[in-house]
C-alpha positions, 0 to 999 in steps of 0.5 A: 613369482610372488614368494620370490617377489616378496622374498626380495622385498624382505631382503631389502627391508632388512637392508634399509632398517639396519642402516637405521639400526632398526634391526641389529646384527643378529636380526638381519642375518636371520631375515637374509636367512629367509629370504635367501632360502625363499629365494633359492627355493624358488627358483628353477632348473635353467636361471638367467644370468642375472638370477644366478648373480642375485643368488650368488649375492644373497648367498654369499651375503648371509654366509658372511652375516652368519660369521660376522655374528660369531656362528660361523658353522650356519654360514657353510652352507650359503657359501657353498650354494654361492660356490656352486652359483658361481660354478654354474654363471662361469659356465654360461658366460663360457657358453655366451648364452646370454650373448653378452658383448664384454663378455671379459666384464662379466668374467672379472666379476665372477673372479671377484666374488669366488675371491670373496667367497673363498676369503669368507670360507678361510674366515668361517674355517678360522672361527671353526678351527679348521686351520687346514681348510683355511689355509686352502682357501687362503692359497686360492686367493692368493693364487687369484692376486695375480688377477685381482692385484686390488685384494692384496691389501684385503687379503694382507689384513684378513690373514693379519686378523687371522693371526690376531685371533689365533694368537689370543688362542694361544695357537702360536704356530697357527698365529705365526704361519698367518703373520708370516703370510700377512706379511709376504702377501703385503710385499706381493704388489707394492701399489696396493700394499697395505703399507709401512707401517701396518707391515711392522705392526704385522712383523712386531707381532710374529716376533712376540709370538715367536718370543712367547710361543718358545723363546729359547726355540724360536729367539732367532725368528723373533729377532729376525722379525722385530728388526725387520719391523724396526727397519719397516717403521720404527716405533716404540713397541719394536724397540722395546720388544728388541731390548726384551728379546735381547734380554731374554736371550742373553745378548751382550751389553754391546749388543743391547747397548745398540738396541738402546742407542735406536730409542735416541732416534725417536721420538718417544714419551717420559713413560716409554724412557722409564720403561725402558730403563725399568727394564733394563735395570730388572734383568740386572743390566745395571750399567746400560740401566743407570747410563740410560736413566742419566740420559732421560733428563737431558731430555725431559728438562721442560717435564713438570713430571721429571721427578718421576725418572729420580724415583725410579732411580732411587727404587732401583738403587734401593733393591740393589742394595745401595742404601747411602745413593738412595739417600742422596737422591732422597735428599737431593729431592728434599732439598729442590722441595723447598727450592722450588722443584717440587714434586708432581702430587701424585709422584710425591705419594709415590715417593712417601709410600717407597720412603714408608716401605723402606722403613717398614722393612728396617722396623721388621729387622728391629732396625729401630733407628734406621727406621726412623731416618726413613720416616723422617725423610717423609715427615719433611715433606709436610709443614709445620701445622698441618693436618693430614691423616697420613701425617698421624699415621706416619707419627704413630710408626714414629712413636712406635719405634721410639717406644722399641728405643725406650725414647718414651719421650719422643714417641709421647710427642709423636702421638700428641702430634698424631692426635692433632691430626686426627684425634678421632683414630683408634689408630691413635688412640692405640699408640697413646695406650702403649705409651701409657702401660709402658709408664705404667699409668694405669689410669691413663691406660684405661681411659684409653682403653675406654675410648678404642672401645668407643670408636671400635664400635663406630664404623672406620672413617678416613681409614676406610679408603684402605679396605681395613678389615671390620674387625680392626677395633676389636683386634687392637683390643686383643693387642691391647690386653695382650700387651698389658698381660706382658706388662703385668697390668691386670686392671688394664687388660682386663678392661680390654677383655671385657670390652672383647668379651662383649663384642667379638664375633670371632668365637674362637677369639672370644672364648680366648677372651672369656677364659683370660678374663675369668683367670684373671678375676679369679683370684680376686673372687675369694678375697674379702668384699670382691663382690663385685668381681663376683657379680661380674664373673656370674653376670657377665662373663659366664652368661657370655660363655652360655649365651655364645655356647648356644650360638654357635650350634649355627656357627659353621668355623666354630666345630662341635669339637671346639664347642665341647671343649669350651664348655667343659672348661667353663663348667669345671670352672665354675664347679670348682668355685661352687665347691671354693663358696661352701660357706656362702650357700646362695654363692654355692647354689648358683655356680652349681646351677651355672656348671650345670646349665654349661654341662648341657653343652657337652656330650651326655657321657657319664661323666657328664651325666654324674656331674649334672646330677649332682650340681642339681642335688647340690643346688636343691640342697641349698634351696632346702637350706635356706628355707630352713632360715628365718625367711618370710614365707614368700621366699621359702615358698620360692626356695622350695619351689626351685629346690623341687624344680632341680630335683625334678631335673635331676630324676631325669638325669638319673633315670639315664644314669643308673642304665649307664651301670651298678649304682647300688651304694649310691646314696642320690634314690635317698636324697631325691626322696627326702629332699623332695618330701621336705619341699612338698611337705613344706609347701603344703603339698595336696600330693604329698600322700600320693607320693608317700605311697610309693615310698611305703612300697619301697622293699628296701627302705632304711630306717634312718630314712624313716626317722628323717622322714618322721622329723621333717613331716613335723618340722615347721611350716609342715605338720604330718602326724600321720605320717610322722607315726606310720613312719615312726612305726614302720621305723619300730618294725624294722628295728625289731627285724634286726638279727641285734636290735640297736636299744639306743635307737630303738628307745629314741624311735619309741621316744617320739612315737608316744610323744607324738601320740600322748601329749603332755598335760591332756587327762580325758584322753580317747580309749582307743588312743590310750589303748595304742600307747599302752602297746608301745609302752608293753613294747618297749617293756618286753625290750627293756626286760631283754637286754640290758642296753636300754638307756636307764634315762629312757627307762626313766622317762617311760616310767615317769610318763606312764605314772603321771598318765595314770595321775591324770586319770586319777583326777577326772575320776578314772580310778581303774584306768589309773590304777593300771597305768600308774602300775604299769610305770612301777614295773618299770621301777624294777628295771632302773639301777642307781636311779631305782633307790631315789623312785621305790 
């Protein structure tokens, strides 16, 4: 007793809180959940009467909550307990157990409530999509209407719902069996009738979805209830859904003509007469179309806004093609402007955007002129003076077509009158741009170009208000250095590309623009005192290149395909000026380096991997080069060092080269060598022995390598004579392995090998020292007495050397030593030829 007692405290503390919105919806079909479940559980076998009508009310209560808040399915149950509650208090109002005395009363009431929850049951049925069970339940009422003449109008709506609901589904045939039984229940009992107007209602929306479910099928149907509606209650919505209906199937003129005829009997609004005309003219009823928009006036003379029906007139006459009425009529309009019968704003705008419409669509034909006629209709609508962007609009899409007429003049006009109204427009400034290359006003030209630049950087002001693409600045620049291309005026454009290379996001656009640019200053590039095109290709539009390259790795529009691409032909670029500046070493270096540091961009093919190697040998060539210069040792020391750098990159590349294939007769082993025994040699490297250890290792090492070797060890700043000798000596070696040992070589090799051992002019010399130079000398006396090809001048030399070192002995004392020397020089004597008479 206590639950129940509480159960029903709970029920209608839910009751009282939701009439003071302390709960919503949701929250008080859970507490009626409860305490009707409490309640139910409660209760015993054999309930008084009254217990049972508490129960059925609860029930049927929170059965209806649960649909009302869209979960239909958790209502069944209740409604079914209040199903069976009603079962059980109809058998015992049978019974008179309680002994009631009316007892009828009580039986009504029970009719009442199983009518109610069968209408509760069809509305969770219709939510399911259980059309069946619906429509079962539906039947039930309205077998009980007979009884419970009152419900008509209740069940009438209910099925109306019905039909609402499953017409937003799309179920047409479900919708239109419950409009149809809206409607018949409607027509059971006029005294409770839902009435006249709700009947239409009823019947206009069987028809459309009659007309919508298949016109062609069910046209009849949709006819029959859209006139039936309109007998009901006329109204608007059932006389244009008439003409609609009619339209659709094909009716005749006549016929639609007096569907129109019933819109003269009401009281319709100016939108309701427009549409209705609009209608009828879209399905190419012409005549009845135009007769009825002649009509609307009469109507209408009072309307501020019947300026509106001539403009429907006039879009009408325009896609039929009848050009010259709508002209008239747009004249008509111009002439009551400025006679008092001005136009409402907002249908004036409507008339400047058909007016500009039309025009637009004669400019894409190339119509120029007609063109013009239609923005000239527009322009007279505003006054002399005024400011309007739309105006400096309106006078740019003049000047354009006056620039296509070859009007120059005109269109100047045109523009400077644009500029008056908004002078801060790229817009403008762009039209004043086309003028400019079309006169061929370069300075003009630029200066224009100049100033889109600037606004193309600021955000969009009044053209913001038509969602203009972010970027409109940088696309007019495209249009800009395009048309100055056309026009052959390269200064221009390439002004233009400039700013693009700068501020294009799009990299497809931007590498277009880059390329363009580089084309053009090419030329320019190897004239006389262009250093200035120089400059700007290596510092501006190659970094740009590089700088973008590297970018775009997170571009995800921009492909690796296009990124390789765009890279090899920047990279062929600028191997190809490298090669172009062989006579300006430092401009060689650098394009070099920049075709180099673009090849990083490319796939590591052969190919590729060739090219890099030698940019990089090329450029520590120069390096080298222009140590070689009268430079001050800061800079040679910065020359050399970068010459090891690239050289140190490049041993890299040709470690992967050489596994790429045969490099046998490849000469880059020998440069990298001697290139970077110059630059260590020249640094005054501490590591210079370390690395000459590995090239003495060499198997295969040349004697030509050797002998450079052996000059640059002593080629100022550098100074190696030990190294210098060793290789000098190993040099001599490999000349006497030679199978016909080259004499003229052989006799420079020895040359500075005693020069680089005996100097000039020094008489007290070590023993040990005097001992090797006399072996070089026996050396080269064994060559001369073996072959007739010695030099006689070398001959000469080492005859004169070795006397004149005996002489230098004779003067400090050394008798014996000079005696040997001095006759180690005459044994020479007998090798020399014509020269031999002049020395005995």
């Amino acid at each position: 007793t206590q639950v129940e007692e509480d159960a029903i405290s709970l029920w209608n503390w839910a009751v009282t809180k939701h009439t003071g919105s302390v709960v919503n919806d949701e929250q008080r079909a859970k507490l009626r959940f409860v305490a009707c479940r409490l309640v139910c559980l409660c209760e015993g076998s054999d309930l008084p009467e009254g217990t049972i009508q508490r129960q059925i009310l609860m029930s049927m209560k929170t059965g209806k909550g649960w649909i009302d808040i869209g979960k239909a399915d958790l209502a069944d149950g209740f409604l079914e307990i209040a199903m069976n509650s009603i079962e059980k208090l109809y058998a015992k109002l049978l019974k008179g157990s309680d002994g009631e005395a009316d007892i009828h009363v009580h039986k009504a009431d029970v009719e009442k409530n199983l009518f109610k929850v069968l209408s509760y049951q069809a509305e969770s049925a219709v939510a399911q999509g259980d059309f069946q069970k619906a429509v079962k339940c539906v039947q039930r009422c309205k077998d009980m209407l007979i009884k419970l003449p009152k419900e008509t109008c209740y069940l009438s709506i209910l099925c109306y719902n019905f039909g609402v609901e499953t017409y937003e589904w799309k179920r047409y045939e479900q919708s239109s069996f419950w409009l149809s039984q809206s409607y018949d229940i409607g027509k059971m009992d006029m005294k409770y009738s839902v009435g006249k107007e709700m009947q239409a209602k009823v019947l206009r929306l069987l028809a459309t979805t009659y007309f919508e479910w298949d016109c062609s099928l069910y046209l009849d149907k949709a006819l029959k209830a859209i006139t039936l509606a309109n007998q009901e209650n006329l109204h608007p919505a059932g006389v244009f859904l008439k003409v609609k209906i009619l339209l659709k199937s094909g009716a005749s003129d006549e016929e639609i003509s007096s569907a129109v005829a019933e819109v003269l009997h009401c009281d319709m609004s100016l939108d309701f007469w427009l549409n209705t005309a609009k209608l009828l003219l879209e399905h190419g009823r012409e005549s009845i179309g135009f007769d009825f928009l002649k009509s609307v006036p009469e109507r209408f003379q009072s309307s501020p806004d019947l300026g509106r029906i001539t403009l429907l007139h006039i879009e009408f006459l325009l896609q039929n093609k009848r050009e010259l009425l709508a002209k008239q009529k747009v004249e008509e309009i111009i002439i009551g402007h400025y006679t008092g019968k001005q136009l409402l704003p907002e249908t004036l705008n409507q008339l400047h955007i058909i007016l500009w419409d039309r025009a637009a669509k004669h400019y894409e034909a190339k119509s120029y002129s007609e063109a013009l006629h239609w923005y000239n209709y527009s322009v007279s609508f505003y006054t002399p003076g005024q400011i309007d962007q739309n105006l400096a609009k309106l006078q740019r899409n003049m000047a354009s077509c006056y620039l296509h007429l070859k009007q120059t003049d005109k269109a100047k006009e045109a523009a400077k009158e644009a500029e008056r109204c908004d002078p801060n427009s790229i817009f403008t400034k762009f039209s004043i741009y086309k003028i400019a290359v079309m006169e061929k006003d370069t300075d003009k030209a630029v200066e224009a170009v100049i100033e889109m630049g600037k606004l193309a950087e600021k955000p969009l002001q009044h053209e913001d208000k038509l969602r203009l693409d972010e970027n409109t600045g940088t696309n007019l620049l495209s249009l800009a250095a395009q048309i100055a291309l056309e026009h052959e005026q390269e200064i221009v454009a390439m002004k233009a590309l400039q700013y693009l290379s700068e501020h294009l996001q799009d990299f497809q656009q931007l590498f277009a623009a880059l390329k363009c640019l580089v084309r053009l200053t090419l030329p320019n590039v190897m004239a006389e005192n262009e250093e200035k095109s120089l400059s700007y290709i290596l510092n501006n539009a190659f970094s740009a290149a590089y700088k973008r390259l590297a970018e775009t790795s997170t571009e995800e529009k921009f492909t690796g395909d296009m990124r390789i691409l765009e890279a090899h032909w920047f990279r062929k670029v600028a191997w190809n000026l490298a090669v172009q500046f062989r006579g300006c070493p430092e401009k060689m270096r650098d394009f070099f380096l920049l075709s180099f540091k673009l090849s990083q961009f490319c796939p590591s093919d052969k190919a590729v991997l060739i090219a890099q190697k030698t940019c990089l040998l090329m450029a520590a060539a120069v390096d080298l080069e222009m140590g070689r210069q009268e430079v001050t040792p800061s800079e040679r020391t910065q020359l050399l060092t970068q010459a090891l750098q690239h050289l140190q990159a490049c041993k890299e590349i040709w470690k992967v080269l050489k596994l790429t294939g045969d490099f046998a007769k490849d000469p880059t082993n020998t440069l990298l060598l001697l290139y970077e025994f110059e630059a260590r040699s020249k640094l005054n490297d501490p590591t210079l022995h370390d690395f000459m250890e590995s090239v003495w290792e060499q198997p295969q090492i040349e004697v030509k390598m050797l002998e450079i070797i052996a000059s640059l060890s002593m080629e100022p700043p550098a100074r190696y004579p030990v190294l210098c000798k060793k290789a000098l000596k190993s040099a001599l070696n490999l000349h006497r392995k030679q199978t016909v040992m080259d004499a003229v070589k052989f006799s420079k090799c020895l040359h500075s090998l005693i020069n680089l051992s005996l100097p000039t002019g020094l008489a007290d010399l070590d023993a040990s020292v005097l001992q090797e130079v006399w072996d070089y000398f026996e050396d080269a006396l064994s060559v001369v007495s073996s072959t007739d090809a010695y030099p006689e001048m070398e001959i000469l030399w080492l005859m004169t050397r070795a006397w004149n070192t005996g002489i230098f002995q004779y003067t400090v004392g050394k008798y014996k030593e000079a005696e040997q020397w001095c006759g180690l020089g005459m044994r020479f004597l007998s090798h020399l030829g014509s020269l031999k008479k002049s020395y005995e």
